[in-house]
C-alpha positions in Angstrom: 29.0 -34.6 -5.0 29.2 -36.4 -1.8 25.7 -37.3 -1.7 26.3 -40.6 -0.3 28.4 -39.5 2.7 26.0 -40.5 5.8 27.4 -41.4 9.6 25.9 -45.1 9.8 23.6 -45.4 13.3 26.2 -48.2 14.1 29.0 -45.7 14.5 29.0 -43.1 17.2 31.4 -40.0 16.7 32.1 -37.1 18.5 29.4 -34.6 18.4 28.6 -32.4 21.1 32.1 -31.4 22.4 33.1 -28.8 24.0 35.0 -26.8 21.9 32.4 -27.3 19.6 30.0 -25.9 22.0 32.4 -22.7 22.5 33.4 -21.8 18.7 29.1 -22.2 18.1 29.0 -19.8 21.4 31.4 -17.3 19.3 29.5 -17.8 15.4 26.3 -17.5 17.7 27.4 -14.0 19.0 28.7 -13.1 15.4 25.8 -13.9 13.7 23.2 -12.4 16.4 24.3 -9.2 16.1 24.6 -9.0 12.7 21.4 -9.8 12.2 20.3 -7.5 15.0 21.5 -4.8 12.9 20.6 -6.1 9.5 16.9 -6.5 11.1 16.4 -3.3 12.4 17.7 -1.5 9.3 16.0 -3.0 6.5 13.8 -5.8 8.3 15.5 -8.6 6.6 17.4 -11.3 8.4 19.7 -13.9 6.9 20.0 -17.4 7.1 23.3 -18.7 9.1 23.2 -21.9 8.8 25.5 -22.4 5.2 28.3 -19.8 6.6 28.1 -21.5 9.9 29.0 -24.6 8.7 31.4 -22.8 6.6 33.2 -21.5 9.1 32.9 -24.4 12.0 34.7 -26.6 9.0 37.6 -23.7 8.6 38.0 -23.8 12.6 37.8 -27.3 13.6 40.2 -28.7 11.0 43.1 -26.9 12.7 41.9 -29.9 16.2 42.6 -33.8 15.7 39.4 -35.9 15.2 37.1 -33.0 14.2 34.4 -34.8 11.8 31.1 -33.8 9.8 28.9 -34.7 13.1 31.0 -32.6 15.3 30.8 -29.7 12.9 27.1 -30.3 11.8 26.5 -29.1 15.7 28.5 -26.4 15.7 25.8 -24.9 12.7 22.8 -26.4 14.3 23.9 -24.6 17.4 24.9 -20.8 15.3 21.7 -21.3 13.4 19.7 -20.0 16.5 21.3 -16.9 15.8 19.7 -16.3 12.2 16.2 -17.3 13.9 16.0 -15.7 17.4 17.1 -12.5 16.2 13.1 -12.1 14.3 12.1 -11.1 18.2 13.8 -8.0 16.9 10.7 -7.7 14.4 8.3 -6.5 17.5 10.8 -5.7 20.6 11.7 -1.8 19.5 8.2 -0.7 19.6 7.9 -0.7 23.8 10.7 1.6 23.0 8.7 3.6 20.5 5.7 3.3 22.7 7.7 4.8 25.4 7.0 1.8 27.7 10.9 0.7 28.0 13.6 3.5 28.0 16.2 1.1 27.2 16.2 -2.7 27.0 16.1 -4.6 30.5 18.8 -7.1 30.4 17.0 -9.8 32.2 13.3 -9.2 30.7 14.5 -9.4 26.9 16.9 -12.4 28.5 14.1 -14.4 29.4 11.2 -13.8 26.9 13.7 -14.2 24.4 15.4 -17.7 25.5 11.9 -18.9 26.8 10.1 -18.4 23.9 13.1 -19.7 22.0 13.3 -22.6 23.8 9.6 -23.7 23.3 9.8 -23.7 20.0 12.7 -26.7 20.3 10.2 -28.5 22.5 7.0 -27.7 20.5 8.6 -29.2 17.5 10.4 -32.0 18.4 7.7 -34.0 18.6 7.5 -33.5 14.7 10.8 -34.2 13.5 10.1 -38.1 12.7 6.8 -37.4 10.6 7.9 -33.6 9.0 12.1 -34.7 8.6 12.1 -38.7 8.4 8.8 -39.8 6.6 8.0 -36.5 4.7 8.9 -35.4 1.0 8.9 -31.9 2.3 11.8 -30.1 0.5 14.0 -28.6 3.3 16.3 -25.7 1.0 18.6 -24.6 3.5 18.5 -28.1 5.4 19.6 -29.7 2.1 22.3 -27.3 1.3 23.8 -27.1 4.6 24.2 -31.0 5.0 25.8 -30.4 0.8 28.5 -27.9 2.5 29.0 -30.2 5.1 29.2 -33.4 2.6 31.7 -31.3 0.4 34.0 -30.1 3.1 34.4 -33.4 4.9 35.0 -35.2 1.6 37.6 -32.4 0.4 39.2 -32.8 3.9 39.6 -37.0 3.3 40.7 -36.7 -0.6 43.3 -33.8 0.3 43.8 -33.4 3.6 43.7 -30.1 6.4 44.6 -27.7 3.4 41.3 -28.6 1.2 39.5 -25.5 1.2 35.6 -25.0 2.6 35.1 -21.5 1.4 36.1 -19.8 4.5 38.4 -17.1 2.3 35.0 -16.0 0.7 33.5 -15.0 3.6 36.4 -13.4 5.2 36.9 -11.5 1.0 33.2 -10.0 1.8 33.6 -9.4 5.3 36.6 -7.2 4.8 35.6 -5.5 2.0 31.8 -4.3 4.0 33.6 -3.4 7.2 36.6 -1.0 5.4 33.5 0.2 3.4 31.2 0.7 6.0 34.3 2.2 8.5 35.0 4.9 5.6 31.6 5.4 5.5 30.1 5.0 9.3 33.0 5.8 10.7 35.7 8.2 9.0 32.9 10.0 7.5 34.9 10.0 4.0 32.2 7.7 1.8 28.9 8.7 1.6 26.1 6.3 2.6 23.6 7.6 0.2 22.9 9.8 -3.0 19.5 11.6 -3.7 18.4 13.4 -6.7 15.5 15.6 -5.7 13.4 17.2 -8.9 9.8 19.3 -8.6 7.6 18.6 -11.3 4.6 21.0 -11.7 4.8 21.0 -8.1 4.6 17.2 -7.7 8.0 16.3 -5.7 10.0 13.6 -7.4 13.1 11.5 -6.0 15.7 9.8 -7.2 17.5 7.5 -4.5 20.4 5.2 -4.0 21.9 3.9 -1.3 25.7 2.3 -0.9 24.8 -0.6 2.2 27.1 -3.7 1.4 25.2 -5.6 3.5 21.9 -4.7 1.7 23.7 -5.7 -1.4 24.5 -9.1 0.2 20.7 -9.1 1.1 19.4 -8.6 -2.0 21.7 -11.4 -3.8 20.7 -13.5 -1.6 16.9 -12.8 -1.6 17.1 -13.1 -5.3 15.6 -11.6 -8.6 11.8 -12.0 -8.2 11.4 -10.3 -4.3 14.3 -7.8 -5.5 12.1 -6.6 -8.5 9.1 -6.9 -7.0 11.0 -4.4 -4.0 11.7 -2.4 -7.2 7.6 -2.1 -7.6 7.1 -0.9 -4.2 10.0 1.6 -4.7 8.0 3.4 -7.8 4.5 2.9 -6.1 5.9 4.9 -3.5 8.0 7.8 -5.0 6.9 7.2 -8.8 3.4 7.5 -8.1 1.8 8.0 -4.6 4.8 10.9 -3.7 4.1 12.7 -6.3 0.2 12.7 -6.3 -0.2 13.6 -2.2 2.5 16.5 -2.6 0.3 18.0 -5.5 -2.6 18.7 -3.8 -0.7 20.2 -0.7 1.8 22.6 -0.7 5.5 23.4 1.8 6.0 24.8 4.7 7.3 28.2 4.7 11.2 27.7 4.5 10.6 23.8 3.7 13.2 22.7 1.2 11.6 20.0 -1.6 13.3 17.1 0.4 12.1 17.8 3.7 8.8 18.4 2.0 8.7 15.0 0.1 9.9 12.6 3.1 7.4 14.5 5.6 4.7 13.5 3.2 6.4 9.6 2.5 6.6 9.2 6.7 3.1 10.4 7.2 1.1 9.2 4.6 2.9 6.9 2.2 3.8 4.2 4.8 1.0 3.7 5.5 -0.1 2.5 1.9 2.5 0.2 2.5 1.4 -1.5 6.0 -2.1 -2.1 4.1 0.2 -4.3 1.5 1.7 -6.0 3.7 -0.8 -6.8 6.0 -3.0 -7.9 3.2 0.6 -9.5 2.0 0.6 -11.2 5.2 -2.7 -12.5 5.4 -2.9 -14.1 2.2 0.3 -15.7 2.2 -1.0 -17.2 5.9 -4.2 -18.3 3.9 -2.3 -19.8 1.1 -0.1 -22.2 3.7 -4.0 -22.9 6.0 -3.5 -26.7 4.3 0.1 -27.3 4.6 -0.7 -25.6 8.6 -3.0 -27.9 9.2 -1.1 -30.6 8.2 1.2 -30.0 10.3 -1.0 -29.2 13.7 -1.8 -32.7 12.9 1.0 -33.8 12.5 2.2 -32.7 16.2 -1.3 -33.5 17.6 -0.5 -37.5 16.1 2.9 -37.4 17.4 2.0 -36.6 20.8 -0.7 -39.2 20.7 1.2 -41.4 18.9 3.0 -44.6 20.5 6.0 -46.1 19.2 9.2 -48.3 19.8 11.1 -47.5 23.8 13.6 -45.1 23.1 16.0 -47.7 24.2 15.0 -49.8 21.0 15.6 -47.0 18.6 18.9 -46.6 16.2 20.8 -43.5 17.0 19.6 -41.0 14.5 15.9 -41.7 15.8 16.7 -40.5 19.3 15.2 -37.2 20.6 15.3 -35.9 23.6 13.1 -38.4 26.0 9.9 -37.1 26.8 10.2 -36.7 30.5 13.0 -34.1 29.6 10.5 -32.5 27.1 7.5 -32.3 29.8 10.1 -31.0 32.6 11.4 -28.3 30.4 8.6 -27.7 29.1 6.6 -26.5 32.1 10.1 -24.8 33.9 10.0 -22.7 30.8 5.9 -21.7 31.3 7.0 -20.9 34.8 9.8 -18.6 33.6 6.9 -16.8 31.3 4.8 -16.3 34.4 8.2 -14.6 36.5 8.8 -12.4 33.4 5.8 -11.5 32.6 4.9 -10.3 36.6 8.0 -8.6 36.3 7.0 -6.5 32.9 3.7 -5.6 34.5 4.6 -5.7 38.2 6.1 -1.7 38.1 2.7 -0.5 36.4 0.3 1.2 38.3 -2.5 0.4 35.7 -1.5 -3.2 36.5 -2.3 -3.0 40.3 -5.4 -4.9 41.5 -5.0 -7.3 38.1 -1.6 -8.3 37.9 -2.1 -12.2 37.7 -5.1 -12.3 35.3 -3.4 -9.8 33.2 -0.1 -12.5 33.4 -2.4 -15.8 33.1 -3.7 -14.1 30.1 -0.6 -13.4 28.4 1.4 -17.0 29.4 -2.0 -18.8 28.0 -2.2 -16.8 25.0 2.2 -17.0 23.7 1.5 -20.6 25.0 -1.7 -21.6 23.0 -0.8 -19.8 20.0 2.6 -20.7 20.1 2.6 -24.4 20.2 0.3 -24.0 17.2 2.0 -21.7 15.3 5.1 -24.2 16.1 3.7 -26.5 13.8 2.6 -24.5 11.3 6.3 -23.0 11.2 7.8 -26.1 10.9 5.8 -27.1 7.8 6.5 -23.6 6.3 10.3 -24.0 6.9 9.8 -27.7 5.3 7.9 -26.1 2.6 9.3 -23.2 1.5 12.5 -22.4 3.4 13.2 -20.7 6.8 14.2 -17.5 5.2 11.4 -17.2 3.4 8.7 -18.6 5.8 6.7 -15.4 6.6 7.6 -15.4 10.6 6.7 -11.2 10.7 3.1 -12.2 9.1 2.8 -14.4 11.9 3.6 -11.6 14.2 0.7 -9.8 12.7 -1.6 -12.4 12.9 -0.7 -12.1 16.9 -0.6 -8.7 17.7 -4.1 -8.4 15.8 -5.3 -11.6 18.2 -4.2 -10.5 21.5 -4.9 -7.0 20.8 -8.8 -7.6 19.8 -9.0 -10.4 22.6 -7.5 -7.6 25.7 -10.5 -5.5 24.1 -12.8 -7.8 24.0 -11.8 -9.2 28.1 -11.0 -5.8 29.4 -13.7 -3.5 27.9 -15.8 -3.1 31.2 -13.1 -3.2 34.0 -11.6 0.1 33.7 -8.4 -0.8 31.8 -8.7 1.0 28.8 -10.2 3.8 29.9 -7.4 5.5 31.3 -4.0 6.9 28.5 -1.9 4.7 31.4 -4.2 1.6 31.2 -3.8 1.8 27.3 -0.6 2.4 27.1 0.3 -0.8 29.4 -2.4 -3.2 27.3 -0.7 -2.1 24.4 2.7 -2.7 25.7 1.3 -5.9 27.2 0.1 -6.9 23.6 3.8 -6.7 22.0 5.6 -8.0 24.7 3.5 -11.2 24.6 3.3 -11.2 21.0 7.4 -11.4 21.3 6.8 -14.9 23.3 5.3 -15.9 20.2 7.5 -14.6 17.6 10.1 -16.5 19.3 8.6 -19.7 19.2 7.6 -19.3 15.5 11.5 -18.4 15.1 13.2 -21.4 16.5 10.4 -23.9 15.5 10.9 -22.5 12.0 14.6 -23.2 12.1 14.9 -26.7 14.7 13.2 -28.9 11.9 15.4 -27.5 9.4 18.7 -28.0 10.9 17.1 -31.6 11.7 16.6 -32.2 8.5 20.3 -31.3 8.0 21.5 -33.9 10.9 19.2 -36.6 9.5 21.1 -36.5 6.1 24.3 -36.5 7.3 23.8 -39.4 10.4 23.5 -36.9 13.4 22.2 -37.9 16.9 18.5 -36.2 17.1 18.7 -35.4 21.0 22.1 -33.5 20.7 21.2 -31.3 18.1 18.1 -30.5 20.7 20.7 -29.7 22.9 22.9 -27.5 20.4 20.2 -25.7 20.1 18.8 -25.0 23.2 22.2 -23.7 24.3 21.9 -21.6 21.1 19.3 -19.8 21.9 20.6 -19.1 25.2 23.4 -17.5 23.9 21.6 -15.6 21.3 18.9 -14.3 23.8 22.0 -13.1 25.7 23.5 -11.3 23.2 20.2 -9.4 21.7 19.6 -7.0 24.6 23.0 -5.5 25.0 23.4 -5.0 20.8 19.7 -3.4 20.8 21.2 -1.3 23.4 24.0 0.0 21.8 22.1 0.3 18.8 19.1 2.0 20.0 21.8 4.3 22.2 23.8 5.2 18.6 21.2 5.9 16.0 17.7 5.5 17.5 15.0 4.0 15.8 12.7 5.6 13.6 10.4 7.9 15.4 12.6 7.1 18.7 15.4 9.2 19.5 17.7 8.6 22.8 18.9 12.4 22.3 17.6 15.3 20.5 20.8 16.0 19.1 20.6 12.8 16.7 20.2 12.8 13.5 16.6 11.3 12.6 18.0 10.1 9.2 20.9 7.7 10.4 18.2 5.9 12.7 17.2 2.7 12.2 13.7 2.2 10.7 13.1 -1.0 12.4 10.1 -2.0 10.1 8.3 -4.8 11.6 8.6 -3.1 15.0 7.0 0.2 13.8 4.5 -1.5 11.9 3.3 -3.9 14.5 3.1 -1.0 17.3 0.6 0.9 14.7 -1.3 -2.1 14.2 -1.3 -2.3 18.1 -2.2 1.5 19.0 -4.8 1.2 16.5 -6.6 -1.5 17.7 -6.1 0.0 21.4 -6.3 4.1 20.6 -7.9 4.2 17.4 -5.2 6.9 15.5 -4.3 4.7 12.4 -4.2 7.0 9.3 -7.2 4.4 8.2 -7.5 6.4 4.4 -3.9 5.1 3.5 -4.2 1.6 5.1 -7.5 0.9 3.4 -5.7 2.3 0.0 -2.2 -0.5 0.5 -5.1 -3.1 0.9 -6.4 -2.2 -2.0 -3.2 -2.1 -3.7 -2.5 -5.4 -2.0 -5.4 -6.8 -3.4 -4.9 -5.9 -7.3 -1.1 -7.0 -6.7 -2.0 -10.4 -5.4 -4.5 -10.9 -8.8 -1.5 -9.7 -10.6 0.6 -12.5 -9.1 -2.0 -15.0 -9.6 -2.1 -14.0 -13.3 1.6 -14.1 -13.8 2.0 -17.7 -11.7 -0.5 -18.8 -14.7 1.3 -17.1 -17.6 4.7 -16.8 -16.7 7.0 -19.2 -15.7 9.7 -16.4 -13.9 8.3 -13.1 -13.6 6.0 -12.9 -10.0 4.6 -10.4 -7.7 4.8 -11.3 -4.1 3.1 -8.9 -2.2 5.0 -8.9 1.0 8.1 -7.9 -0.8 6.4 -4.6 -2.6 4.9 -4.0 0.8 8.4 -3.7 2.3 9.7 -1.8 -1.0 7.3 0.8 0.0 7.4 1.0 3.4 11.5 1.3 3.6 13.3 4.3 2.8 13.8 4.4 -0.5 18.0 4.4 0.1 17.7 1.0 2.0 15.3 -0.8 -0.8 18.1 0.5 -3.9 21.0 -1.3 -2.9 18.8 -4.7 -2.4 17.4 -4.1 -5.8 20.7 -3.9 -7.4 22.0 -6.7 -5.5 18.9 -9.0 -6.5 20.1 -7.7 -10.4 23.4 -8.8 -9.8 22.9 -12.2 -8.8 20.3 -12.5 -12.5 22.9 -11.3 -14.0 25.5 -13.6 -12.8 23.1 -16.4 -12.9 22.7 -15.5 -16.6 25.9 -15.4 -17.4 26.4 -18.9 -15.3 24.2 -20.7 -17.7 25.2 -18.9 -21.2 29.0 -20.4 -20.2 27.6 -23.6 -18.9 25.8 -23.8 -22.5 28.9 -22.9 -24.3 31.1 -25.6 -22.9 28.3 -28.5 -23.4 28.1 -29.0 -19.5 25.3 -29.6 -17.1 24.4 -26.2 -15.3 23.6 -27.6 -11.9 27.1 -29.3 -12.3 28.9 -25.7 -13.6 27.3 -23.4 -11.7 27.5 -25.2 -8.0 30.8 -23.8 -7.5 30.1 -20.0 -8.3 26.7 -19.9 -7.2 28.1 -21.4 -3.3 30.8 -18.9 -4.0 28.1 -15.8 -4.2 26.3 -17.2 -0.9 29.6 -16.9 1.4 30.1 -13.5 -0.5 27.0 -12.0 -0.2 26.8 -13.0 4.0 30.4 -11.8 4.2 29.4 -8.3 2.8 26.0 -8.4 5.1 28.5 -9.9 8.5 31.7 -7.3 8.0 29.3 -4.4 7.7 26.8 -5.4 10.5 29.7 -5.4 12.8 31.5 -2.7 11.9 27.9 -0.8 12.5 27.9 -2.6 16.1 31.3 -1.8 16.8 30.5 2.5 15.8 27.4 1.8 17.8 29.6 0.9 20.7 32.2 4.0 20.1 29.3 6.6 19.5 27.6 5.5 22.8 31.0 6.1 25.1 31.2 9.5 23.2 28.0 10.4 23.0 28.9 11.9 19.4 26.9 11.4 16.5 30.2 11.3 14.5 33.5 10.7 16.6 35.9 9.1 14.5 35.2 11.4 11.4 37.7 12.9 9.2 35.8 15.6 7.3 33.2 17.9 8.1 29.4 18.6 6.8 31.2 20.4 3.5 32.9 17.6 2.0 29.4 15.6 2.0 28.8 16.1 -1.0 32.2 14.9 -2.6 31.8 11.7 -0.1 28.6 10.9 -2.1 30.1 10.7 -5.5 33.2 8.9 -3.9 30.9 6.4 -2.2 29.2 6.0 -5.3 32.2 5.2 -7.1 33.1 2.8 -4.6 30.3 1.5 -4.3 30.2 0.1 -8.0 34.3 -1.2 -7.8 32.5 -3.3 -5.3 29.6 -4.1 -7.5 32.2 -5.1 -10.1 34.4 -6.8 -7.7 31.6 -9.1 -6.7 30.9 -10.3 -9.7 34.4 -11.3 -11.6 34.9 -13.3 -7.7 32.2 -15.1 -8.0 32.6 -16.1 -12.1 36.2 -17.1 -10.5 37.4 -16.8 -14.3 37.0 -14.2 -17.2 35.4 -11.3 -17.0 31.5 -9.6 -16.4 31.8 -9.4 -20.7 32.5 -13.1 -21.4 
């Protein structure tokens, strides 16, 4: 490996350019919108930083004097995109609430870029303590800065036709967007099968679902979250399903399905918000150290002397602090503006519009810079994809929720359904300020991380990505748009013609406006929240068991929190892709056995191989369901492009199915690269 391949501070190369500025631009707008659309289905994103670089190394060999600098900022810059798009975890709900009919351009613009671009200047001040000095592990850092090492020393051994993985991606990407077309679009592969049995009266289900992209998401997410989903699956339909729908009985005319997923929507989900609140909190009380440590660390760096910026090498260079400061307060004054304009048009907010606006801008930017920190260490810790940024957006909502209570109880605020309704609304829309800073401070010292090992300049990957997030936080609004206009989000319908089952859950965003409401209204379904805690509880001494008795199998709570809280069509396909990628790695190392060779050294190839195929499948089918969005708005027909009618659903199932395995299949001999799934 080219482990040694670092730009010396003597040398200066081209970095921020600005075609590499434009081809980040166009991965940034890719990448946002898929995960958009991945977020609001299942509530998962995906980290872009590894296909990023994948594809910034494909583009810019084709230009003289590209180099491992120039394309380590095109990734830094597409990375916002895998980040920013969490504000998606809590922006639905004021649709849900009923507070926004649609998503103001200019409002979601703002909160979204502002907030992102805090968390750049909240952490910066980190980067020489939490990247430099500390032993902090940095996954996706590390790996990104390997693809980047790899590609540039293929490109000097053999030249412009050395090959950085690019035909991977593009393999998945094709593959999910004919799959999902046939399937979104044409109508002619189903999406889904369910087997529905009754049981003494109890009301069983048998589901799978045929989403390449969830497939991709559950490779990627690996075996123990994908099993542990698997949990949260049967706690839901193998055991709390059953039980509920044998003490109460159908409607009159109420067919078994209708009568099972009544009872999951009102009831069940709720279990699961309990475990992953309780999810959420503990995994927030496990990181209080490593948080802490980090505060710290920010609270020393700003305190903190040090050499004149003038004196420093290169790759110590941030941005200098008078740019920081400047920025830093034009971006609290664009929180002020947006946040007058979100409460300026509500009557409720007449009379107490600037308290009501000081409150919220003090809050996002208290909590924010310390959540900053805590982010960074998290993402240093244990990876940005895994870094628990929607627990963090629990830990808010519940904050400035209790807090509006607590300040507004005796003013006449909440005593009127207007003056709830707008504290509630208020309470997400600040707590998206904060979920964007925890987003992009999550990601900034990762992709740091990724320019220290390869010799980058510090201040110009600031720059990368603050115009990332700029042109993520422009994308966002117009693709919830056109999603929100096309399938709706669960429990949100544009049109009563729709139909509820294509709409997007939206996960986070439901679950954070109950958690909101509740606080505020007081109509949580309390029973089945206290139950999911309890449930969370014995799962988390179940994982504490396993950590001491078993060196793979674990139970991490937030993951069988989400298994039950998803439809159970969206958590299959993640399950079997967390399988697959066992399965391969199994296979990887019984090979690597038989040929007497190292299996870090045998597996590197295959194992980078599954990556780029697993965010192929996930990027091909996100677009192609941003693309039907786009087609179903200007027809305003649930199904325009489709080739059969409601009859042939049922053959579509079983032919999705089918293809749905070829895929399954397909996957796996491209990513052994030689034999078959048998050898």
């Amino acid at each position: 490996m080219a482990e040694g391949l670092r730009v010396p501070d003597a040398m200066s190369l081209p970095e921020l350019t600005v075609r590499g500025v434009l081809l980040g631009a166009v991965i940034t707008v890719i990448f946002t919108a898929s995960n958009v659309f991945l977020g609001l289905k299942v509530g998962l994103t995906f980290s872009s930083a590894i296909p990023a670089a994948v594809i910034s190394m494909s583009v810019l060999r084709m230009f003289p004097g590209a180099n491992i600098l120039e394309n380590n900022m095109v990734q830094t810059q597409a990375s916002a995109a895998g980040t920013l798009s969490s504000i998606i975890f809590i922006l639905p709900s004021l649709v849900m609430l009923g507070h926004w009919q649609h998503f103001p351009f200019w409002q979601t613009l703002a909160i979204c870029a502002a907030g992102g671009m805090l968390g750049v200047m909240f952490s910066i001040p980190l980067r020489h303590l939490m990247v430099v000095k500390s032993p902090l592990p940095y996954p996706e850092g590390v790996a990104a800065a390997e693809i980047l090492r790899v590609g540039s020393s293929a490109r000097a051994a053999s030249g412009a036709a050395a090959s950085t993985g690019m035909s991977h991606i593009l393999a998945g990407g094709g593959v999910a967007a004919l799959f999902s077309f046939a399937s979104g679009g044409l109508r002619v592969l189903g999406d889904a099968v369910n087997g529905w049995w009754s049981l003494g009266g109890a009301v069983l289900r048998l589901p799978m679902g045929f989403s390449l992209a969830l497939l991709g998401a559950g490779y990627l997410i690996g075996i123990v979250a994908g099993l542990a989903m698997l949990t949260g699956l049967f706690i839901a339909w193998g055991v709390a399903v059953p039980l509920l729908t044998l003490q109460a009985a159908p409607a009159a005319g109420q067919s078994l399905a209708a009568f099972g997923t009544e009872v999951w929507s009102s009831q069940v989900r709720f279990i699961g918000a309990g475990v992953i609140g309780v999810g959420a909190i503990w995994t927030l009380a496990l990181l209080f150290l490593p948080m802490m440590r980090g505060m710290a660390a920010m609270f020393g760096s700003l305190a903190g002397g040090g050499r004149p910026r003038g004196e420093l090498p290169r790759t110590e260079r941030d941005l200098p602090g008078i740019w920081i400061a400047l920025l830093t307060l034009g971006l609290a004054a664009v929180l002020v503006a947006v946040f007058a304009s979100f409460l300026g048009q509500a009557p409720a907010a007449q009379g107490r519009l600037w308290p009501l606006v000081a409150y919220a801008v003090l809050f996002a930017f208290v909590f924010g810079f310390l959540v900053a920190a805590a982010c960074g260490y998290m993402a240093g810790l244990v990876g940005s994809s895994t870094s628990p940024i929607s627990g963090v957006g629990i830990v808010a909502i519940v904050l400035v929720s209790l807090l509006m209570v607590a300040t507004h109880r005796q003013d006449g605020l909440l005593a009127s359904p207007e003056g709830l309704r707008l504290a509630t609304a208020l309470a997400i829309f600040t707590t998206a300020a904060v979920i964007a800073v925890a987003s992009i401070a999550n990601d900034n010292l990762q992709d740091l991380k990724t320019g220290w090992l390869v010799g980058a300049t510090p201040w110009r990957q600031q720059v990368a990505l603050l115009i990332g997030c700029l042109v993520g936080a422009a994308v966002i609004s117009p693709v919830l748009d056109l999603l929100y206009n096309a399938y709706g989000f669960s429990g949100a319908l544009p049109r009563p013609d729709m139909d509820p089952d294509r709409a997007l859950s939206a996960p986070q965003a439901t679950l954070m406006l109950a958690i909101a409401r509740g606080i505020f209204l007081r109509d949580l379904n309390w029973t089945m929240i206290v139950i999911g805690m309890g449930v969370g509880v014995a799962l988390i001494l179940l994982d504490q068991l396993l950590k001491r008795s078993c060196r793979l199998a674990r139970m991490p709570v937030l993951a069988v929190g989400i298994g039950i809280y998803l439809p159970p069509s969206v958590s299959a396909p993640i399950v079997v892709g967390a399988v697959l990628a066992w399965v391969l790695d199994r296979l990887l190392r019984r090979r690597a056995r038989a040929q007497g060779r190292p299996l870090a050294e045998y597996a590197a190839p295959a194992r980078r191989r599954g990556v780029l195929l697993a965010s192929g499948l996930i990027v091909g089918e996100s677009l192609v369901g941003v693309l039907m969005a786009a087609v179903i708005g200007a027809t305003q027909q649930d199904a325009p492009l489709a080739l059969v009618g409601p009859d042939f659903a049922r053959t579509a199932q079983w032919l999705g199915l089918a293809a749905f395995a070829l895929v399954v299949a397909g996957f796996g001999r491209r990513v052994l690269g030689r034999g078959d799934l048998a050898a």
